[in-house]
N, C-alpha and C positions, 0 to 999 in steps of 0.2 A: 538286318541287325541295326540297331539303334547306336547312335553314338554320344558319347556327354559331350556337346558342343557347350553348352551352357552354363555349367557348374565345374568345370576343368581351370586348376592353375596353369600355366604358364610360367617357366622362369629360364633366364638368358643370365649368361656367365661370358666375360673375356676368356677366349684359349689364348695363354701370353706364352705356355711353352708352345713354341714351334713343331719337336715331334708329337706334341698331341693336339694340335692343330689339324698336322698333317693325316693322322690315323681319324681323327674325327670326319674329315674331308670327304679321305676313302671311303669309309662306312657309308656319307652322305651319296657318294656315287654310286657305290651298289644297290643301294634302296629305292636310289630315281632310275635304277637300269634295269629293276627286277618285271621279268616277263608273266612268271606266274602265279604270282598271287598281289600284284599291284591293282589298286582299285581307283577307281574317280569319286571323289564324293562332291554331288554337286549342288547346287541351290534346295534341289529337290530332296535332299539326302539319299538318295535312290542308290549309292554305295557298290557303282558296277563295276566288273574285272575289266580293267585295258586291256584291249584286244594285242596279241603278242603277232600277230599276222606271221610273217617269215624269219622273224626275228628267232635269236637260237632263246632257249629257255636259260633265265637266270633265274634261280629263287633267293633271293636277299638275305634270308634267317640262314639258310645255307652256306650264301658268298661271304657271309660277315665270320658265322664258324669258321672257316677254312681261312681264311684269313688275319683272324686273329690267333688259331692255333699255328699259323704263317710268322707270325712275329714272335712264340717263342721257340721257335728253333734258332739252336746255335749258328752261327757265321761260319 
């Protein structure tokens, strides 16, 4: 699968509120810990699955679901 490396905007914003710092954070940690469907894209573009070796399965699109439906539950 081909990627728009080339023709992609880019844009970066300050998180100045704290609790959405914090949630942005989390999400970023689930995404760098997901086991099965994390890819490497490298010089070559060649776009391979990281291998999950022993590690338990986390899938990302999943942890962020379950976690965002995590925050509106009541206290």
């Amino acid at each position: 699968m081909t990627r728009n490396i080339d023709y992609r905007i880019e844009v970066a914003a300050p998180l100045l509120d704290p609790r959405l710092k914090q949630r942005v954070l989390d999400i970023f940690d689930l995404l760098f810990n997901d086991t099965v469907k994390a890819r490497y894209l490298d010089k070559e573009l060649s776009n391979r699955y990281v291998p999950r070796g022993n590690r338990r399965k986390v899938r990302a699109q999943l942890a962020i679901y379950d976690y965002l439906k995590s925050l509106e539950q009541p206290d």
